[in-house]
N, C-alpha and C positions, 0 to 999 in steps of 0.2 A: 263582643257585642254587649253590649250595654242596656237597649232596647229594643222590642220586638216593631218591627211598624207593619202595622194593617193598612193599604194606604197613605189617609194623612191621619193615624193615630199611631202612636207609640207607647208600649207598657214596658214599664222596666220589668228588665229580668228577675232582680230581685223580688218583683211583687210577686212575678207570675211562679217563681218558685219557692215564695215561702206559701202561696194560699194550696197550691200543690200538693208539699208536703203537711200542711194542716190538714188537708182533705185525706192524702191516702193514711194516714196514721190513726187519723180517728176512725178508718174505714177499717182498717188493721186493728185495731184496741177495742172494736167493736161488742165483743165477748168477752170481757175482760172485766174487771172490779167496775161496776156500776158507780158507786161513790169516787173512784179513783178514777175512772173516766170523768164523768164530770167536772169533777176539778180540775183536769187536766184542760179539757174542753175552756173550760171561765180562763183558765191561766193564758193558754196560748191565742184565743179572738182578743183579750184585755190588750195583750202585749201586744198585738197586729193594730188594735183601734187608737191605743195610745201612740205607740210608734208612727203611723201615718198624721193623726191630727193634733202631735203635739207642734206641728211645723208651722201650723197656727202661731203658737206660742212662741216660737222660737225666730221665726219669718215675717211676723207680721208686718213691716213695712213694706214686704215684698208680698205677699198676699194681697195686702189690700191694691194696693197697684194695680197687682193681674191675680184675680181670685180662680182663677181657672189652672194657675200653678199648682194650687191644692191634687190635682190630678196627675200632677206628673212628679211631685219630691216629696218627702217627708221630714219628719223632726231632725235626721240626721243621728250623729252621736249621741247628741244631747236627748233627742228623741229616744234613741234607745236606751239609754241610762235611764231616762225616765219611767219606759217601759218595765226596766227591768226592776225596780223600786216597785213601779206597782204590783208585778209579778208576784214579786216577796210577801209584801202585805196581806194580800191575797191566801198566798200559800200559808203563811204566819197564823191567820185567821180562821182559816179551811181545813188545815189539817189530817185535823182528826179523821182517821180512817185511811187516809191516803196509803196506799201501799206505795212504797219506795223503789221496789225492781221494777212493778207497771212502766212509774214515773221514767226510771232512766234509761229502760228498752222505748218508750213510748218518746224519747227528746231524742236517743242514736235515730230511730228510724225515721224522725223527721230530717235530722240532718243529714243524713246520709241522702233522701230524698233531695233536700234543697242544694246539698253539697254537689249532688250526680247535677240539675239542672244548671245550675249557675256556670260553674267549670266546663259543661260540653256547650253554652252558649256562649260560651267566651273563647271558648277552641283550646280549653286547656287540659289537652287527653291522657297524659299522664296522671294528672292528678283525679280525670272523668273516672279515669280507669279503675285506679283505686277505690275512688268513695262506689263504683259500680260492685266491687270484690266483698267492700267492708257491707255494703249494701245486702248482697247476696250471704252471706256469713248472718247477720243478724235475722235474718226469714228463716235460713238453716240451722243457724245451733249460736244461739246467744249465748256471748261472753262479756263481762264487763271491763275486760281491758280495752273492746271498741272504742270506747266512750275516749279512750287514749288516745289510740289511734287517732282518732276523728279530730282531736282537737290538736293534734298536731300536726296535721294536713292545713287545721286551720291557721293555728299560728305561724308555720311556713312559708303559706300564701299571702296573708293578712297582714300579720304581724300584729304587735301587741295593742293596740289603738282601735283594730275591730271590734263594733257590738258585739262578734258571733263568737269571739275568741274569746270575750269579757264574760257572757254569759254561759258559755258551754264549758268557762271557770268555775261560776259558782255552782254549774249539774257537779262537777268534778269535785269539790267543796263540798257539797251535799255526800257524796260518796265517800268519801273519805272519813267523814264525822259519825255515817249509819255502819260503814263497815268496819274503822280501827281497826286496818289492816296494814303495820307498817312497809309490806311489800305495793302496796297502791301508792304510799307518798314514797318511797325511792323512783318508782317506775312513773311518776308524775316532774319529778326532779331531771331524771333520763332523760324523757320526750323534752322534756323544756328544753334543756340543755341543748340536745340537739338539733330542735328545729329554730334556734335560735345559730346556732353554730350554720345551717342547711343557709337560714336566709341570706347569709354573707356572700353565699355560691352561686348565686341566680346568673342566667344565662344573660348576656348582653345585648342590650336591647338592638334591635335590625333596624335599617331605616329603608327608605321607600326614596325613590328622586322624585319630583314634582317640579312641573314649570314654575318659574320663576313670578312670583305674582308683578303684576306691571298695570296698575288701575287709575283712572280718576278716580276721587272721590267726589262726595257730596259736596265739598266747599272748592270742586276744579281744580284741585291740586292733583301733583300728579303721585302717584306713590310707587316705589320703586322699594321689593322687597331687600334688592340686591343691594340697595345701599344704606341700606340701615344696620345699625351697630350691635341690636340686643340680642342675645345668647339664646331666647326663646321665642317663637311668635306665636300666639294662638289665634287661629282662624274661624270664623266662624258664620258659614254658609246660612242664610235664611232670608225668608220673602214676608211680604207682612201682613198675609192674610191665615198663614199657618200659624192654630191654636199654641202647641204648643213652642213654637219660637217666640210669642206673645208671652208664656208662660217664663221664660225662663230670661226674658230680658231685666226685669230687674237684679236678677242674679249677675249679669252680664255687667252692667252700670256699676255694681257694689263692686264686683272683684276689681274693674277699671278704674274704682277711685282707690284702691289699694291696692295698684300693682307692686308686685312681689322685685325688686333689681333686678334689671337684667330680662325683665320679660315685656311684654308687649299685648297688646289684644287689637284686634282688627275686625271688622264685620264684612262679607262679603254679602250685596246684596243680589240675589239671581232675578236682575230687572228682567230679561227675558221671559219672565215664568211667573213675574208680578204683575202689581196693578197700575204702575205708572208712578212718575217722580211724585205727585203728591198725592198719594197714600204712604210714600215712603215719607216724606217730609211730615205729616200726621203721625205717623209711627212714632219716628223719634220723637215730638216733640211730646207725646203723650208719655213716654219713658225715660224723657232726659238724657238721650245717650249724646254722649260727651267725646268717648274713642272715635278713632278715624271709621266711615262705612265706604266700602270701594261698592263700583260700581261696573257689575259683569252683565252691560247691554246685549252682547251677544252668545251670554254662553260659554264664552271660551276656557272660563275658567271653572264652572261646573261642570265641564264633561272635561277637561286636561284633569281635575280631583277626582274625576268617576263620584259626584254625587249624585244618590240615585233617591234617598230620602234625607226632608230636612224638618229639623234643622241638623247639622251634622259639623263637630267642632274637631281643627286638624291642628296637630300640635306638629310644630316646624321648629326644627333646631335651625344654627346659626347657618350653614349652610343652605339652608333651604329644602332640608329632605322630610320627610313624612316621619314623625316618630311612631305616631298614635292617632288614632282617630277614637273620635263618639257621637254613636249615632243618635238623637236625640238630643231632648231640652240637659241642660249642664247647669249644676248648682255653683254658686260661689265657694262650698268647699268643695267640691269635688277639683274646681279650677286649680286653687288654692292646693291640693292633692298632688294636682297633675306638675303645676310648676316645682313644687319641693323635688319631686319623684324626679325630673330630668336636668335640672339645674348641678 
């Protein structure tokens, strides 16, 4: 799961588990070096304020579009690179005084917090379990080989291209430079080694069967999933009065003027459950969507998907099975993600 939805609102998970972990840590670091808490405090709201509105920057022809996207994506990568720049600066400037164990007992127990959230909303209890273990271990008797561990849960999962891996690098970096302990860079070399070796092993992804999409579309044609040639299809259920499917249409248009070989993008609109052909015909034209939109008059294909919130994007291998789903508005990278990942 990807997004929480209350209704018709969705919050990503990642929001809701990094403000989480910023809350119970600073609630935990409470008693803790006053000067080294605060600076803690300026580093980690900077990183979350930059992170979220550098997407401004980085989006803007997609913002201005639909400015209400702002609530549902952030800067992405780039965002977080940026973040983490400022971070430093910060730190660089502030220094002084900062006690350095605070610091890196005060980064394990956010991530251990974000790591337990993230991975048990996404149903990945193996890895729940762990950051639940290394979680419990840093409240009972802090060690700083956690800081290991943790980041190589992350790089496992992630792989090397995550924010979370980049920056739980340079906590790692910091540790190594205040403590000059050559048993930290072998057992830093170890973990790498192996959770890069782990990533190789990943379990093979399951598929789902699903009816065979068989729709008009918007221009009367007929569309037949079954007779189409591309390797991937991405589907993508939404009605045009829901915020954030408004939100995430321009991301939809960008990845469709760039599709990836071999892949596809299709709109499924749930006219049953909308406001009539023209609000949809307003839709589009206010978004310039350009890929094929079917048209599910009665439902049939909303309830054969089991969508129960939208917007909700199903990624279909050549056969026609269910690889993956997401629930909620989908970025152009993340698209862009999804396609590398099963191609």
């Amino acid at each position: 799961m990807t997004y929480l939805t209350l209704g018709q609102f969705s919050i990503p998970i990642s929001w809701l588990a990094f403000l989480l972990a910023i809350i119970y840590s600073d609630f935990r670091n409470n008693n803790k070096d006053d000067t080294t808490n605060k600076i803690l405090n300026r580093l980690l709201w900077s990183y979350l304020i930059v992170w979220k509105f550098s997407y401004i920057l980085f989006a803007w022809p997609s913002f201005r579009l639909s400015p209400i996207s702002l609530l549902y994506f952030d800067g992405g990568l780039k965002g977080h690179l940026l973040a983490i720049l400022t971070m430093t600066i910060l730190l660089v400037k502030t220094h002084r005084g900062f006690i350095w164990e605070v610091g890196w007992k005060y980064w394990a127990r956010f991530m251990a917090v974000f790591q337990l959230i993230s991975y048990s909303f996404s149903e990945h209890w193996l890895l729940a379990l762990t950051s639940l273990i290394l979680f419990i271990m840093i409240e009972w008797k802090w060690k700083l080989w956690i800081l290991f561990a943790q980041w190589t849960i992350l790089l496992w999962s992630a792989g090397w291209g995550d924010p979370f891996v980049i920056a739980h690098g340079m906590v790692l970096i910091s540790l190594l430079i205040k403590q000059r302990n050559n048993h930290h860079i072998t057992l830093v070399i170890i973990l790498s080694l192996l959770a890069t070796a782990l990533t190789d092993i990943r379990t093979l992804t399951s598929t789902t069967e699903r009816l065979p999409i068989d729709l008009m579309t918007t221009t009367n044609e007929r569309y037949n999933l079954s007779e189409q040639e591309q390797q991937l299809t991405i589907v993508n259920f939404f009605a045009t009065w829901c915020p954030p499917c408004q939100a995430e249409m321009p991301h939809l248009q960008k990845f469709a003027d760039n599709l990836p070989h071999g892949v596809e993008l299709i709109g499924i609109n749930l006219a049953d459950r909308d406001h009539g052909p023209e609000a949809l015909q307003a839709f589009m034209s206010k978004y310039n969507v350009t890929y094929p939109i079917l048209l599910d008059e009665r439902d049939d294909f909303g309830q054969a998907y089991r969508i129960k919130a939208i917007p909700t994007t199903v990624i279909l291998n050549e056969e026609g099975q269910e690889l993956e789903r997401i629930i909620g508005p989908v970025s152009e990278q993340r698209l862009h993600e999804l396609a590398k990942k099963y191609q």
